[in-house]
C-alpha positions in Angstrom: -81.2 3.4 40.5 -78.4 0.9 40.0 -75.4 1.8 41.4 -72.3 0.1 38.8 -69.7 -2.0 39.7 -66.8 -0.5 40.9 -64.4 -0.3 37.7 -60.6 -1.8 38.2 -58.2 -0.9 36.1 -55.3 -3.0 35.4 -51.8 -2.5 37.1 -48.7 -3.0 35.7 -46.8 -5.4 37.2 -43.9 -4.1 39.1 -40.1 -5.0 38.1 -38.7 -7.9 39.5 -37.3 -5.9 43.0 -33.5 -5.6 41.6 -34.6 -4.1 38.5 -36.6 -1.4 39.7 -33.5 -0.3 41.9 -31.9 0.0 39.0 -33.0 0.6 36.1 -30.4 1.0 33.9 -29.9 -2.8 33.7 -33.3 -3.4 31.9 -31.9 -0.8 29.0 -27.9 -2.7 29.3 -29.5 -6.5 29.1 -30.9 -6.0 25.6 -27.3 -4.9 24.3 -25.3 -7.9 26.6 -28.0 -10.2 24.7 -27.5 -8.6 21.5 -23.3 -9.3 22.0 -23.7 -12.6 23.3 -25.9 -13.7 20.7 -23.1 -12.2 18.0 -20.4 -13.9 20.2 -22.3 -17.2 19.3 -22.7 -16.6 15.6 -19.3 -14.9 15.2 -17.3 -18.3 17.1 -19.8 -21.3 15.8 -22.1 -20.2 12.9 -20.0 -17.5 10.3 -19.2 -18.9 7.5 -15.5 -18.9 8.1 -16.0 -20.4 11.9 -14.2 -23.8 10.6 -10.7 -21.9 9.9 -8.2 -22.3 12.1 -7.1 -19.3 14.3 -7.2 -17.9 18.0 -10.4 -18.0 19.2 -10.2 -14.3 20.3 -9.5 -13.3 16.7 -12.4 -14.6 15.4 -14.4 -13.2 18.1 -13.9 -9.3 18.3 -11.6 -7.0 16.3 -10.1 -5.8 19.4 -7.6 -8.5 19.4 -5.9 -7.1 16.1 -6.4 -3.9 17.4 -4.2 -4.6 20.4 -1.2 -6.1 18.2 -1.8 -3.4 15.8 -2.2 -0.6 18.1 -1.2 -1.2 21.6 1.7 -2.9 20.6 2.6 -0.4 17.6 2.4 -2.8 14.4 3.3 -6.2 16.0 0.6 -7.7 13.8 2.3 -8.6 11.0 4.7 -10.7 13.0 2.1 -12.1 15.0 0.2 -13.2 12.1 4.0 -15.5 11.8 3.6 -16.9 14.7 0.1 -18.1 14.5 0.7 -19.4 11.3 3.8 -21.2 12.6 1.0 -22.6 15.0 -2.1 -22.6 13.0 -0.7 -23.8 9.4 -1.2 -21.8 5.9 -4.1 -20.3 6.5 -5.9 -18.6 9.7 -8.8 -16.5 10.8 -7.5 -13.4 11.8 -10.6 -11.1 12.5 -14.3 -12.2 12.7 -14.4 -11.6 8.9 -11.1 -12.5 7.3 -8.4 -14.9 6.6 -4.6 -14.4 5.9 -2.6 -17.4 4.1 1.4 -17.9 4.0 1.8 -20.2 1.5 3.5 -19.1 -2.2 1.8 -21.0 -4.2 -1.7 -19.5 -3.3 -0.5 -16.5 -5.1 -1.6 -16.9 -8.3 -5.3 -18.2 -7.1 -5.8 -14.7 -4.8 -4.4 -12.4 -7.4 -6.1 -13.7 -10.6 -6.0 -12.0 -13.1 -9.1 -13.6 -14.9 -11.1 -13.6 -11.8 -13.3 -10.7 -10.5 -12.0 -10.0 -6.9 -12.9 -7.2 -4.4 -11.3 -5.4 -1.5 -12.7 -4.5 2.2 -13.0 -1.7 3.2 -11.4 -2.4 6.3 -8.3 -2.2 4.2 -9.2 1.5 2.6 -11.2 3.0 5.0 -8.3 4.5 6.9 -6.1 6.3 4.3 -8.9 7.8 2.7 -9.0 6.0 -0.5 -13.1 6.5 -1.0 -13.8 7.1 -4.7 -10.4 6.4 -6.2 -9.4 3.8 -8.5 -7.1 1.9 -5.4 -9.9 2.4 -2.9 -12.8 0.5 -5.5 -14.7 -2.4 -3.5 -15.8 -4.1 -6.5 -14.3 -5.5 -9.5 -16.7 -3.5 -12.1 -16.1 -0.1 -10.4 -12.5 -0.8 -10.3 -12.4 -1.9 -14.1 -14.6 1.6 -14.9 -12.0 3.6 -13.2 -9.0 1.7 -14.6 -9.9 2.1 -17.9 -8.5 5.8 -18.5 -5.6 4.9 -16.6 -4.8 1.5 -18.4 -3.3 2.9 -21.4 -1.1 5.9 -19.5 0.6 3.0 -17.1 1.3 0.6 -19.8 5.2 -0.1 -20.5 4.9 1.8 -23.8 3.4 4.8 -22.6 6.1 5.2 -19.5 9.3 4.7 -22.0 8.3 7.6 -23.4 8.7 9.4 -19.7 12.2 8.9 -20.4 13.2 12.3 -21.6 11.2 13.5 -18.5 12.9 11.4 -16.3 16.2 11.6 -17.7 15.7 15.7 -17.3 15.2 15.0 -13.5 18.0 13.0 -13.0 20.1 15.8 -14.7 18.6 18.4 -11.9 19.1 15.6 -8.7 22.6 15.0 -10.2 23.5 19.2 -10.2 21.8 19.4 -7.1 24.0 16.4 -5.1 27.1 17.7 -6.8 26.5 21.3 -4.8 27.3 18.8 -1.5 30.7 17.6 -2.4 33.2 18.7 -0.5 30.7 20.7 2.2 31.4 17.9 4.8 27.4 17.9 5.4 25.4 14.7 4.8 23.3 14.6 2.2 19.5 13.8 2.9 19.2 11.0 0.0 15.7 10.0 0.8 14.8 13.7 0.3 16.4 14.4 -2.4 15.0 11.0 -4.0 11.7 12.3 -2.8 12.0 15.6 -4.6 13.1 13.7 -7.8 10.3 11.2 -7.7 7.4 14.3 -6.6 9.0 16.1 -9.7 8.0 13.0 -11.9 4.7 12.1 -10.9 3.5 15.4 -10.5 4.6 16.5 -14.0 2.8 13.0 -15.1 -0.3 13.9 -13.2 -0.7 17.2 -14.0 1.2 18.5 -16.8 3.8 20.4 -14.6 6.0 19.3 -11.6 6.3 21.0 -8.2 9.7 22.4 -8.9 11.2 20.9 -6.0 14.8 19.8 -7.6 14.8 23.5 -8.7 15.3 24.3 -4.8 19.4 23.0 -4.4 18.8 22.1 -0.3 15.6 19.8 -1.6 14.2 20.9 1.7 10.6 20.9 -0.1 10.3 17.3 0.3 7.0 16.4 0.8 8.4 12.5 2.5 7.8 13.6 5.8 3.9 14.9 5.2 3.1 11.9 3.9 5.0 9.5 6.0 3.5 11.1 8.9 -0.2 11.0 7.7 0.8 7.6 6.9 1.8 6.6 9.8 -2.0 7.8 11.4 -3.5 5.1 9.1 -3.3 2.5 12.2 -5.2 4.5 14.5 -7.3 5.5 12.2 -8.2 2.2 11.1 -8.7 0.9 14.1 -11.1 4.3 15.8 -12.6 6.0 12.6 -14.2 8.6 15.3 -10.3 10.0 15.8 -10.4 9.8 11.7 -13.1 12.6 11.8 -12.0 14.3 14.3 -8.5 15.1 12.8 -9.8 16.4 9.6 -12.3 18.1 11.6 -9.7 20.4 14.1 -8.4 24.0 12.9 -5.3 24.4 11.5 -3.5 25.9 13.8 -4.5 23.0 16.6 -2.9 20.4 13.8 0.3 22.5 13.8 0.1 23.3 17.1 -0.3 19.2 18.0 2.9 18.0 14.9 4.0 20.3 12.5 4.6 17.5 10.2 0.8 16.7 10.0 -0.1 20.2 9.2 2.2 19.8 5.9 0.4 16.4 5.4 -2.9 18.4 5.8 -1.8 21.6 3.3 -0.6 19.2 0.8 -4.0 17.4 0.6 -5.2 21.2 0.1 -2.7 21.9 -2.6 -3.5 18.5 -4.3 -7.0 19.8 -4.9 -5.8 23.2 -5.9 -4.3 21.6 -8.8 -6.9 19.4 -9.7 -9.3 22.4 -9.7 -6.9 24.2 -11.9 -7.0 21.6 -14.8 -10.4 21.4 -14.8 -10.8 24.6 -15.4 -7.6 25.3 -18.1 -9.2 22.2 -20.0 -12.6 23.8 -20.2 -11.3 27.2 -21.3 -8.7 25.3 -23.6 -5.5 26.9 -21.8 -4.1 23.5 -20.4 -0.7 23.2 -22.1 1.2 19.7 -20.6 4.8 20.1 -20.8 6.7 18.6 -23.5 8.2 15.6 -22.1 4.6 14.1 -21.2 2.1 15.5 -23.3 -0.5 12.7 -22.2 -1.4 12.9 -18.5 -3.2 11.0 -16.0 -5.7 13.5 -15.0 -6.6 14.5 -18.6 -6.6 11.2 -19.8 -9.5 10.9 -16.8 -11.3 14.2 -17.6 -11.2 13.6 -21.8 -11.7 9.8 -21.3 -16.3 8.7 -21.7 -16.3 7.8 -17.8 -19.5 8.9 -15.9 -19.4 12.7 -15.1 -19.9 12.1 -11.3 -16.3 10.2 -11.9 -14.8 13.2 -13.0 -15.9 15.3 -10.0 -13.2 17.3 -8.4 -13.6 15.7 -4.8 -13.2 12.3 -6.2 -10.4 13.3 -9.0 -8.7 15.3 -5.7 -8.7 11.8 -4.2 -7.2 10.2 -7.2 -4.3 12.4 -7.3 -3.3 12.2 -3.6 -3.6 8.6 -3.8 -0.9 8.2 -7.2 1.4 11.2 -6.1 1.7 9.7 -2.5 2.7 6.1 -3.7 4.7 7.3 -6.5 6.7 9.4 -4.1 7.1 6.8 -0.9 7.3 3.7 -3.1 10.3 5.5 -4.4 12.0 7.7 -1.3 10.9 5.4 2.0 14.6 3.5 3.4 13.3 0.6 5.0 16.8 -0.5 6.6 19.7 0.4 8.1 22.2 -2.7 7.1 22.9 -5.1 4.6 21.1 -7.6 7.3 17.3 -7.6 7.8 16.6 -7.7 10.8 12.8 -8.5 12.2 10.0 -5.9 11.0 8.8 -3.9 14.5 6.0 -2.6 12.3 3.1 -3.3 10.0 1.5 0.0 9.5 -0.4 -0.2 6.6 1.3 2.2 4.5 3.5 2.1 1.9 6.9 1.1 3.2 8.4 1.7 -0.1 10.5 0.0 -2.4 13.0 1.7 -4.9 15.7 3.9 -4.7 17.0 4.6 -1.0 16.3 1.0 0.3 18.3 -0.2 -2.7 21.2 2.6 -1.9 21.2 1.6 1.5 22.0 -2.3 1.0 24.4 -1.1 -1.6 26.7 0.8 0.8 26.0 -2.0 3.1 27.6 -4.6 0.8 30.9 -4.0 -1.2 30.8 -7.1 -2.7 27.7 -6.6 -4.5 28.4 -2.5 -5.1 31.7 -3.4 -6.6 30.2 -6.4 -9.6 27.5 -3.4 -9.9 29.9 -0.8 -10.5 31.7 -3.0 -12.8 29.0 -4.0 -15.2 27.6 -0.5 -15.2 31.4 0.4 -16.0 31.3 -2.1 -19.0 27.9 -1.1 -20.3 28.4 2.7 -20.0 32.4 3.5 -20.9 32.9 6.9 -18.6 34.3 9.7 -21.0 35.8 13.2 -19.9 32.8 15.2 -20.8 29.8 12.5 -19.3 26.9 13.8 -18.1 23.5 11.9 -16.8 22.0 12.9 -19.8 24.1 10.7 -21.8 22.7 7.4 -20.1 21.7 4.9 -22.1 17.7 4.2 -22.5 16.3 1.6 -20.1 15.4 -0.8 -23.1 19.1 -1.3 -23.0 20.1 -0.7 -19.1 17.0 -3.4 -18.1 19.0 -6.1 -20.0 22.4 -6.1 -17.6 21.6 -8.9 -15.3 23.4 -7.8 -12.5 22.0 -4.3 -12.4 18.6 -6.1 -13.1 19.3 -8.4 -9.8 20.1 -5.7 -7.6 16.7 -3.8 -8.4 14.5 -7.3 -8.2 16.6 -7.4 -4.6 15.7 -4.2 -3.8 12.4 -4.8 -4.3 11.9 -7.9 -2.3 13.7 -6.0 0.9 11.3 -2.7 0.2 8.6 -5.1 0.3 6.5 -1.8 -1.0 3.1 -2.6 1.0 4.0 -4.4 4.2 0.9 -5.0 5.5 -1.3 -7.8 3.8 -3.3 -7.0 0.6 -6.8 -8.5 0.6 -8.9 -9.5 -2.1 -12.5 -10.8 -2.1 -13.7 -13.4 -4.5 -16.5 -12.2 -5.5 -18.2 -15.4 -6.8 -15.8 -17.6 -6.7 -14.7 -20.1 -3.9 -11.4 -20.6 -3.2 -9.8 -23.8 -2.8 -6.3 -24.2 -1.0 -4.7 -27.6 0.5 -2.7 -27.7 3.7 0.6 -29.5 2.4 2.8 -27.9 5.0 5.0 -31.0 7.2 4.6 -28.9 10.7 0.6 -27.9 10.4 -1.7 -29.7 12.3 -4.1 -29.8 9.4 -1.6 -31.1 7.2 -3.5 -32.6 3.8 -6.7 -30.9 4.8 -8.4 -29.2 2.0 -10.1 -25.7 2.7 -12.9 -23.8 0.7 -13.1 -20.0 1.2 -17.0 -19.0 1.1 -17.4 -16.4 -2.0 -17.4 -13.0 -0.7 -14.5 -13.4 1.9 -11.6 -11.1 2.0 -8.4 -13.3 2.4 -5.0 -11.7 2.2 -1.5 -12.2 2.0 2.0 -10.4 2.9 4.6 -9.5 0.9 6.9 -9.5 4.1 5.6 -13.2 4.4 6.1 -14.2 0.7 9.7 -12.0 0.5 10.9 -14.5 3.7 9.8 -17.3 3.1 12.8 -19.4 3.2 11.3 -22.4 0.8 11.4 -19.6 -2.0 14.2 -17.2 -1.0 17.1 -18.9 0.6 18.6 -16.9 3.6 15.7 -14.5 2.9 17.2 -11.6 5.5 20.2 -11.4 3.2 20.9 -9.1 0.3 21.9 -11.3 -2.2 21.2 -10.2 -6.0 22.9 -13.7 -7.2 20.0 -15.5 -6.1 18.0 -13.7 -9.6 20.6 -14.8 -11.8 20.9 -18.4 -13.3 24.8 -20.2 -13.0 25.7 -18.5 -15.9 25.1 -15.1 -14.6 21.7 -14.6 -16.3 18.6 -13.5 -15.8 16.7 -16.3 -13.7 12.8 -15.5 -13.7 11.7 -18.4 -11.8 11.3 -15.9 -8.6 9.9 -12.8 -9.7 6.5 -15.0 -9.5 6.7 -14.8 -5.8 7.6 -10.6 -5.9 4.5 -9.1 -4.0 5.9 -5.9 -4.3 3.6 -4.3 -5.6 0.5 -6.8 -5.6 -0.2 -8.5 -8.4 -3.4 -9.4 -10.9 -5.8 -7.0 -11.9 -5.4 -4.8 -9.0 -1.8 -4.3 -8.5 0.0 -0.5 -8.3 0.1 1.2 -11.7 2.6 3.3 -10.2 4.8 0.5 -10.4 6.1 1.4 -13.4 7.2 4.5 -12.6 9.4 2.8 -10.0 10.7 -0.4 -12.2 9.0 -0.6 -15.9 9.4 -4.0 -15.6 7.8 -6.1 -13.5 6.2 -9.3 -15.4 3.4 -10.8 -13.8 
């Protein structure tokens, strides 16, 4: 009988000797490959690896998330600095570009052009769903459709009665604290006006607030202070989930503040719920003074029904009740002198009223020629009332008054940090004419599909535009004959510009030209 051959199986060959004593390397050099290999791509092979920029930016994220974060909104004025380096245009993250140069304006806010936004820009304030939080061009057109008509000049003259109403209640109300030797909160009570407005537009009834005398209702502080988490929560979206995640009574427990945020994100889709339901049993009645609202324009209007959903439309309405509230209420400054901007939180560091108020008080010269046109234009009488002002087709065309607003404006600077767009299918083109860059005559194409951005706190100092741009200085509106001048109000990023700028700006100044 044959005996077989002994049978050898095969042995694995051992790990090199250091790997076998540990281990966890083998599973950790897969992932150092995979980051060295995106280090490579990211600094020599993306498609915007040509633009000028710190090497560190255009490596990781982290490094806007340390000017941003760690040192509490210094990003914007960084981004100053490396342009005073860099020239007009720089890589700021591995995936975008900023540009400080004017005349680049009309190219990145087209209004003929499709353009995008990242959602690095959205992501952190929630904006999923709603017409400011669209990534693409088409969505954004489908949502703005319904909304077009409502935020038109025409449509938000005929708010006048409604406003005019309000400014009745916040002028009873700031009467009551004559004499009481207390201060008056202005930007609440401007923030109770301006909730009053937009909710009434929204919904077809306001929140009451000017009906409370104290205005201690304001809802400023919820939304400054959810605001305000929009830089963490940009830059750690875990912390994002978490926070929407906790209890109630942890939120309150950790800022009362943010609990109010939280309940009025509740109550916002309270009353979205309820008009969807009066509108389908045919109870909704909008008040007189608006008839047309946003939200029924939306839920009568042929969009797509998962457009009208209540999640999304919940969205929608936090989204135009916060900005038409802080774009009004925020004060941006304490004197008549800017001084340098400590923060670049993306939120809406408002324009309007209080900023305006505040520069105002700051600067008799310019509160006295006010004063005396609006003196001129509007006689005073023994029995005048705020309900005798004149319409704003008439107030719009005092220059001075005009000036002062435009002003107000610039130093609001409405969204402070930069607004990206992404040209979809276009490249841009921009040439380095700047005398101090070091790329001076250089011409630069922008890869379609790039989100570059720009700064209204950039554009609204840029001293080739606005002269002693720190100053409040109406005159620089008006021509030498005291006129209206509009060769500026191109360069007014207020409130963006192109197809994708803030329809709530009309609520805030009803004329804006593009």
């Amino acid at each position: 009988m044959r005996v077989p051959a002994k049978i050898t199986l095969p042995v694995e060959a051992p790990l090199p000797g250091f790997l076998a004593q540990h281990p966890y390397l083998a599973l950790a050099l897969p992932l150092a490959l995979w980051i060295l290999c995106r280090a490579i791509y990211r600094l020599f092979f993306h498609p915007i690896a040509k633009f000028p920029g710190p090497k560190l930016a255009g490596l990781t994220y982290w490094y806007e998330t340390y000017h941003d974060f760690v040192r509490f909104g210094e990003y914007t004025e960084t981004l100053s600095k490396l342009h005073d380096k860099y020239g007009p245009i720089i890589r700021i993250n591995p995936d975008e570009l900023h540009v400080r140069d004017p005349k680049f304006i009309d190219t990145l806010y087209s209004w003929n052009s499709k353009r995008g936004i990242s959602s690095w820009f959205t992501a952190p304030f929630d904006f999923d769903g709603t017409y400011f939080g669209s990534l693409t061009h088409d969505l954004h057109r489908t949502r703005r459709a319904p909304l077009q008509r409502l935020f038109s000049r025409p449509m938000v003259m005929k708010l006048e009665p409604l406003i005019k109403q309000n400014i009745v209640k916040l002028y009873k109300n700031v009467e009551t604290w004559a004499g009481t030797g207390r201060p008056l909160p202005v930007v609440d009570a401007i923030s109770c006006f301006a909730t009053d407005v937009i909710t009434e537009y929204c919904f077809g009834q306001s929140y009451g607030f000017l009906d409370d005398p104290t205005m201690k209702k304001s809802l400023y502080n919820a939304i400054h202070k959810g605001l305000g988490s929009a830089v963490p929560f940009r830059h750690f979206p875990l912390y994002q989930k978490l926070f929407y995640s906790l209890p109630t009574w942890v939120i309150e427990w950790m800022n009362p503040d943010m609990e109010l945020w939280r309940a009025y994100r509740v109550d916002i889709r309270t009353q979205v719920r309820k008009l969807k339901k009066d509108i389908a049993d045919g109870t909704f009645k909008p008040s007189e003074s608006t008839r047309a609202t946003v939200f029924t324009e939306i839920l009568n209007s042929n969009m797509p029904e998962p457009e009208k959903e209540t999640e999304r439309l919940s969205r929608e309405a936090q989204v135009m009740v916060q900005a038409g509230i802080e774009t009004v209420s925020w004060i941006h400054l304490p004197t008549a002198r800017a001084p340098k901007l400590t923060t670049s939180a993306p939120s809406f560091r408002a324009t309007g009223i209080t900023t305006n108020l505040t520069y105002l008080i700051s600067n008799p010269r310019a509160l006295s020629r006010l004063r005396a046109e609006l003196l001129e234009a509007i006689p005073p009488t023994p029995d005048s009332s705020p309900a005798d002002l004149p319409p704003w087709a008439t107030l719009e065309q005092l220059p001075y008054l005009s000036a002062c607003v435009l002003e107000g404006l610039r130093l609001g600077y409405g969204v402070v940090t930069r607004l990206a767009r992404i040209a979809e299918t276009e490249t841009l083109v921009l040439t380095d004419d700047e005398p101090q860059s070091p790329h001076r005559g250089k011409t630069w194409s922008i890869p379609p599909g790039t989100p570059v951005g720009m700064s209204a706190y950039h554009v609204h100092h840029d001293e080739r535009v606005f002269v002693n741009s720190r100053e409040y200085w109406p005159e620089r509106w008006l021509d030498e004959d005291g006129k209206r001048d509009r060769r500026l109000e191109g360069y007014l990023l207020s409130f963006s510009k192109g197809s994708r700028h803030k329809g709530v700006r009309m609520l805030v100044k009803p004329k804006v030209d593009e």
